[in-house]
C-alpha positions in Angstrom: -31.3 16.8 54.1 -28.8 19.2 52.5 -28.7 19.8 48.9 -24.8 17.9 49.0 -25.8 15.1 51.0 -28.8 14.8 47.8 -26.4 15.1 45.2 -23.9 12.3 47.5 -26.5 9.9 47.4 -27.8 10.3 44.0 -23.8 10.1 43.1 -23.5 6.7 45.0 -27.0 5.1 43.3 -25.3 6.5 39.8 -22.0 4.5 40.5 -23.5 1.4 42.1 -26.2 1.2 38.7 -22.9 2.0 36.8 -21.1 -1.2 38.4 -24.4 -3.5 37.7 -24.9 -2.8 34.0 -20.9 -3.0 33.3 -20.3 -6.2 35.4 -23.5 -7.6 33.0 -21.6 -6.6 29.9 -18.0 -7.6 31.2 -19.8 -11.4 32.4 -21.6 -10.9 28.7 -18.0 -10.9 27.2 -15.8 -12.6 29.2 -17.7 -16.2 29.8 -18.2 -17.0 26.1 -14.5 -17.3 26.0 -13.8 -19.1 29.6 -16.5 -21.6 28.4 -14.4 -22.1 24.7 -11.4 -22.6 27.2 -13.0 -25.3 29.2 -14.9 -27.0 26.6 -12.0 -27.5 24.5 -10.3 -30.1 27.3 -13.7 -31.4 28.6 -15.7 -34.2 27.8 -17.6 -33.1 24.4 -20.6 -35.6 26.3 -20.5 -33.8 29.2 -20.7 -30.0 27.4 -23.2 -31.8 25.0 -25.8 -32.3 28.3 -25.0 -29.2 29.6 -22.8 -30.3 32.8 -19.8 -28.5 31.6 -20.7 -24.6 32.3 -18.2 -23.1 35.3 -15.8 -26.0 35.5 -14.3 -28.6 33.3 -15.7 -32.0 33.7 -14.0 -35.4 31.9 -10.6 -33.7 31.5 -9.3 -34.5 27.9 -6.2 -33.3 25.7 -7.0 -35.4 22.8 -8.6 -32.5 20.8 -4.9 -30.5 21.5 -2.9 -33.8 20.6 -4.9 -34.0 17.0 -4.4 -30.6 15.8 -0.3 -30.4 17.4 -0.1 -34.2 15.8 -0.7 -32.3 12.4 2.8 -31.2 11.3 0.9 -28.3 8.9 0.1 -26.1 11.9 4.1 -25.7 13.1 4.4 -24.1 9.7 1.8 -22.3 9.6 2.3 -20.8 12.7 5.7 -19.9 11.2 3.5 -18.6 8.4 1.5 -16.2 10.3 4.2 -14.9 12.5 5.8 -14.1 9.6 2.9 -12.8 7.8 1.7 -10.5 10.7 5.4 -9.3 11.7 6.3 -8.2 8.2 2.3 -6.9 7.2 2.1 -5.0 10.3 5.6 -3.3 9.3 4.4 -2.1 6.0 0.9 -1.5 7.2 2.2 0.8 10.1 5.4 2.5 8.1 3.1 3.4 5.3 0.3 4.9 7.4 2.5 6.8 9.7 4.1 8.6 6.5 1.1 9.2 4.8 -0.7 10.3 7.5 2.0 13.0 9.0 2.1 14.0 5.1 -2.0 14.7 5.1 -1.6 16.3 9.0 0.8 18.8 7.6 -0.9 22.3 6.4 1.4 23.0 4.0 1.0 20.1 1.9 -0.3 21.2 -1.3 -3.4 19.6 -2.7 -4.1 17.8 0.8 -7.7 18.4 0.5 -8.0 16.8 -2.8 -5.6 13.4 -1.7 -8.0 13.2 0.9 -10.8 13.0 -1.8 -9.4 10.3 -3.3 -8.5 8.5 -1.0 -12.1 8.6 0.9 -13.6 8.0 -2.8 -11.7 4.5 -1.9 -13.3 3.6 1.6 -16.7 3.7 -0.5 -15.6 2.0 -3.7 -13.2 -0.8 -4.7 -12.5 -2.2 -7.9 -14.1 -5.8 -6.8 -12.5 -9.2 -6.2 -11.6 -10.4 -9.9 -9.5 -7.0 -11.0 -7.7 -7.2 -7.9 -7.0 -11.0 -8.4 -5.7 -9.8 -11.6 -3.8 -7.1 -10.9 -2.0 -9.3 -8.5 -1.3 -12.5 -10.5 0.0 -9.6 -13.5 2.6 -8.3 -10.4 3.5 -11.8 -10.2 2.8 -11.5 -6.3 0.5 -15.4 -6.4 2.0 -17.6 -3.7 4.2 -15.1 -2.3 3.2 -13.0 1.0 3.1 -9.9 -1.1 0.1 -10.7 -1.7 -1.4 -10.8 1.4 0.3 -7.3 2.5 0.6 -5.0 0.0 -2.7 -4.8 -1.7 -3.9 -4.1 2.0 -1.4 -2.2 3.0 -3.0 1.1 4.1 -6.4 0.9 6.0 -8.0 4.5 5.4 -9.5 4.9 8.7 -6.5 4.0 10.8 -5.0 6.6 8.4 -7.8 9.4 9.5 -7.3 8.6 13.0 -3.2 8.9 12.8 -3.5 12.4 10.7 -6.2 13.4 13.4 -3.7 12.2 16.0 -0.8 14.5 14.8 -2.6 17.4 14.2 -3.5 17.1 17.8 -0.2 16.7 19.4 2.0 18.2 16.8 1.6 21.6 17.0 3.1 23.9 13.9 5.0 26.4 16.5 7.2 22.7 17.5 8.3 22.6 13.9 8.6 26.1 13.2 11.2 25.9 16.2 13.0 22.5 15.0 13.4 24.0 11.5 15.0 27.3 13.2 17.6 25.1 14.5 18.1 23.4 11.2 15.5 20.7 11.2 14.8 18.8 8.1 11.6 17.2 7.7 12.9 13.4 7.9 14.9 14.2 10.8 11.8 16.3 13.1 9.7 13.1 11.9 11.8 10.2 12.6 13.6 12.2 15.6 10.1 13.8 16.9 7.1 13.2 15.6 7.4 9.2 15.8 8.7 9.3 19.7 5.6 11.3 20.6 3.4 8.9 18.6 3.8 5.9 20.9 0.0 5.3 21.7 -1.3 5.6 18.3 1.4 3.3 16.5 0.3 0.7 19.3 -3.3 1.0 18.1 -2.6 1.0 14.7 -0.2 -2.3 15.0 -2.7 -3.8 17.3 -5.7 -3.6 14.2 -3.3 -4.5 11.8 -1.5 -7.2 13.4 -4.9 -9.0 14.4 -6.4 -8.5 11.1 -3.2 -10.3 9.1 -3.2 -12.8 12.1 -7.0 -13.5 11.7 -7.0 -13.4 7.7 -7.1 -16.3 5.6 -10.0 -15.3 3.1 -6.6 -13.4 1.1 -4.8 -16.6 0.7 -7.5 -18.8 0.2 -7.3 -16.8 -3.2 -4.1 -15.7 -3.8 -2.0 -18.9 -2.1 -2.0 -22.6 -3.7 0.8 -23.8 -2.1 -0.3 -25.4 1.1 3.1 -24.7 2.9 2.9 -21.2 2.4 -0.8 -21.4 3.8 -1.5 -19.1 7.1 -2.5 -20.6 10.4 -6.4 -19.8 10.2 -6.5 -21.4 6.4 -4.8 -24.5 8.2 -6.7 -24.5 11.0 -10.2 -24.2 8.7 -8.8 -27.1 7.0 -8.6 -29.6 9.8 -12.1 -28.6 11.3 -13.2 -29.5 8.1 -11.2 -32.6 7.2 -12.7 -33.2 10.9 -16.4 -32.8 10.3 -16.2 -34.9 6.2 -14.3 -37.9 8.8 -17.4 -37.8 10.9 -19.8 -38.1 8.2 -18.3 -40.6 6.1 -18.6 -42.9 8.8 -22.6 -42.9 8.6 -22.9 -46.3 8.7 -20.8 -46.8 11.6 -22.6 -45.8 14.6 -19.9 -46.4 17.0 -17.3 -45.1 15.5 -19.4 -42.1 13.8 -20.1 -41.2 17.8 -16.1 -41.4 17.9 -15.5 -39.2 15.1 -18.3 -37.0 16.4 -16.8 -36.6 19.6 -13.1 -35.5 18.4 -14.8 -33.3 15.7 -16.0 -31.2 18.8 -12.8 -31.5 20.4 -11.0 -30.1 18.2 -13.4 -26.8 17.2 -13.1 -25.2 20.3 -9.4 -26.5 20.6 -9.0 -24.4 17.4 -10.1 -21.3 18.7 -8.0 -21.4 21.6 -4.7 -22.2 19.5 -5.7 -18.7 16.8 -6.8 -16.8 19.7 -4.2 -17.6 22.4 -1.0 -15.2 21.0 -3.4 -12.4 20.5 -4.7 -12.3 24.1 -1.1 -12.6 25.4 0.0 -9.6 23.3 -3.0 -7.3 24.4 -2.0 -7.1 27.9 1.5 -6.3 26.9 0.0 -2.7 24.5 -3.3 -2.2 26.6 -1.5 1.0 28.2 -1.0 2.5 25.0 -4.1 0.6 23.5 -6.0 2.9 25.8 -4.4 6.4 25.6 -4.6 6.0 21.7 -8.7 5.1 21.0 -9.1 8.5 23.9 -7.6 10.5 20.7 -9.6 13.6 20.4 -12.3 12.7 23.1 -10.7 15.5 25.7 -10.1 18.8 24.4 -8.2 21.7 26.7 
């Protein structure tokens, strides 16, 4: 047997143990969430015995009619759009101009910004001066307060000032500031048109960390219609669970109580998770090309 027809085969073993161990990690992934989807409108008896594990059994919408029933999650879906919409702005505006300030060599003192600003990632002033510092900007019960104390992650700035070093070379803006280039105009007019894949990253981690927050106004929110869609939804599973155990003495109905209480956790997940997996599809193109930043060279 030639030394090719060697290499062919041990090629074709490669790519068939490849296609095993990934299909085992995709199935590893993927059916936690089918099962969340079919649980949530099956028969909490039925996924309590086990029966319900490829296909729905006992078909049921009563978990979905309890939590839509509740006139608190309409606005605090309103909430959270709003929340993510204007927090991913901020969050991607302010990291985009840092970042192509720290990418640029002549930049005085970028070394020492840098410093600082890692000396953050590390250390933080805690929870309590942060509290105060906010309620002293008089930003309690506004969104402010949600967005702007957060409003630069450090290592989605590292990865956009590693992206335009990359793909901004110095000769492009040596040649734009021959023709009369500013430095707002080559970075609104050129830097940010080449920068599609990495501003789809970056608003993809912020937009599902605003969307998925609610520890931030748990502290900083105590007006309940100004409350985000995860905070709302926490409440209800909660209200949920206290129903079922107040009604110890009642067997019958603590077995009802019991039975929505279920119900409505994995219909919960479903209604937080279900805007985030229709937007993926939508920036998994650029999603892609961005996280391959640096990983090919030449």
């Amino acid at each position: 047997m030639s030394t090719a027809a060697i290499r062919k085969k041990d090629d074709m073993w490669f790519d068939i143990l490849n296609i095993i161990i990934l299909s085992l990690i995709a199935l590893a992934v993927l059916y936690p969430l089918y099962f969340v989807v079919i649980a949530s409108f099956s028969s909490p008896d039925k996924v309590n015995t086990g029966e319900v594990w490829l296909f729905p059994k006992g078909i049921t919408f009563e978990g979905y009619e309890r939590i839509f029933q509740d006139n608190r999650i309409w606005i605090s879906y309103f909430n959270t759009i709003k929340y993510t919409l204007v927090g991913t702005f901020v969050n991607v505006s302010l990291t985009l101009m840092g970042a192509y300030a720290l990418s640029r060599r002549d930049l005085a003192g970028r070394n020492v910004i840098m410093l600082f600003l890692l000396f953050t990632m590390f250390f933080s002033g805690g929870l309590i001066p942060t509290y105060l510092l906010v309620k002293k900007l008089g930003m309690l019960n506004t969104m402010w307060a949600l967005i702007l104390p957060k409003s630069v992650a450090l290592f989605n700035l590292i990865v956009t000032r590693t992206f335009f070093q990359s793909t901004l070379p110095n000769e492009l803006l040596e040649a734009a500031k021959m023709d009369g280039c500013s430095d707002f105009r080559f970075f609104f007019r050129m830097a940010l048109p080449l920068s599609k894949p990495i501003i789809a990253v970056i608003a993809l981690y912020y937009g599902v960390g605003h969307w998925n927050s609610y520890f931030d106004a748990l502290i900083y929110l105590n007006k309940e219609n100004a409350y985000p869609l995860q905070l709302i939804l926490r409440n209800i599973l909660i209200q949920s669970q206290l129903s079922a155990q107040m009604l110890g003495g009642n067997i019958d109905g603590l077995a009802a109580q019991q039975r929505i209480a279920e119900l409505v956790k994995y219909g919960v997940i479903i209604v937080a998770s279900a805007p985030l997996m229709i937007a993926y599809p939508l920036m998994q193109k650029y999603f892609v090309q961005g996280v391959m930043i640096g990983s090919v060279k030449g």
